[in-house]
C-alpha positions as CSV (number, residue, x, y, z in Angstrom):
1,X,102.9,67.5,71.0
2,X,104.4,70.7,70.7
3,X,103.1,73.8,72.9
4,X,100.2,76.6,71.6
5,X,102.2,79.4,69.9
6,X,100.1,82.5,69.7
7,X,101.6,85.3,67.4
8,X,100.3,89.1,67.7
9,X,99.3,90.9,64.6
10,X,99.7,94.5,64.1
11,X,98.8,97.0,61.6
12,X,100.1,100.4,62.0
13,X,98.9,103.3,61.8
14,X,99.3,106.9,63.7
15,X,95.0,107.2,63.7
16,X,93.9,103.5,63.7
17,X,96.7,100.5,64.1
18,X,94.6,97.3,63.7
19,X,95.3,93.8,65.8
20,X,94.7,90.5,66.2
21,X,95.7,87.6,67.8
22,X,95.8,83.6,66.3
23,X,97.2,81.1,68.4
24,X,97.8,77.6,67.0
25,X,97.9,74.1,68.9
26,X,98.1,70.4,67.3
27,X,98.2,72.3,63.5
28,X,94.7,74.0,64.3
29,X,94.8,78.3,64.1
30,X,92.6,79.6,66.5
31,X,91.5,83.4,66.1
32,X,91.7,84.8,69.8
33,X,91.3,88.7,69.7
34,X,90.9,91.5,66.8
35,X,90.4,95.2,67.0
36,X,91.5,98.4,66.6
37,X,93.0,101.0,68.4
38,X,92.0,104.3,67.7
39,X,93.7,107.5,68.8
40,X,92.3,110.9,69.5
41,X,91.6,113.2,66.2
42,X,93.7,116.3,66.4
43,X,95.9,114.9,69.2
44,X,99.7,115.6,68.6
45,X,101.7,112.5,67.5
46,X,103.4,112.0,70.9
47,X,99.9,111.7,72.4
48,X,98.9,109.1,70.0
49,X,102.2,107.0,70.4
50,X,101.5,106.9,73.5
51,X,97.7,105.6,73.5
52,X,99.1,103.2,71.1
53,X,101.5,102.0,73.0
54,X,99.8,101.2,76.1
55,X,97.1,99.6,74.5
56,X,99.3,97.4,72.9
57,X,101.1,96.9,76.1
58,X,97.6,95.8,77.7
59,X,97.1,93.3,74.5
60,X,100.3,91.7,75.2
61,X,99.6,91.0,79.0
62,X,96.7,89.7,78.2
63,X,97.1,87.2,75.6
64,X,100.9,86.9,75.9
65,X,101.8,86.4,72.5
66,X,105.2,84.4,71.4
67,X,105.8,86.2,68.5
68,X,104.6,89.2,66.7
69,X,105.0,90.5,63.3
70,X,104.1,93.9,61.8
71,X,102.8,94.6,58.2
């Protein structure tokens, strides 16, 4: 039996990136998160890069994805 694999979804975007997160064990998909981030209206792009990127930071240390892919 191999180990759970759980693989991070993104979907960018500089005013909402989406997420989720599936994890699979024994051939079954499990969905464990799914969300969006949102970032301020009117903020400057820097300022939403960065919200995006911590919140995606906090995804990943809390589900610890193997993999990720991005649409």
């Amino acid at each position: 039996m191999s180990a759970p694999v759980a693989v991070l979804g993104l979907d960018p975007g500089s005013q909402v990136t989406g997420f989720g997160v599936v994890r699979e064990a024994s051939g079954r998909a499990e969905l464990v998160a799914v969300g969006t981030i949102r970032t301020p209206s009117g903020g400057d792009m820097a300022e939403r890069l960065g919200v995006i990127y911590t919140r995606v930071a906090e995804i990943i240390q809390l589900h610890k994805p193997n993999e990720a892919a991005i649409e």
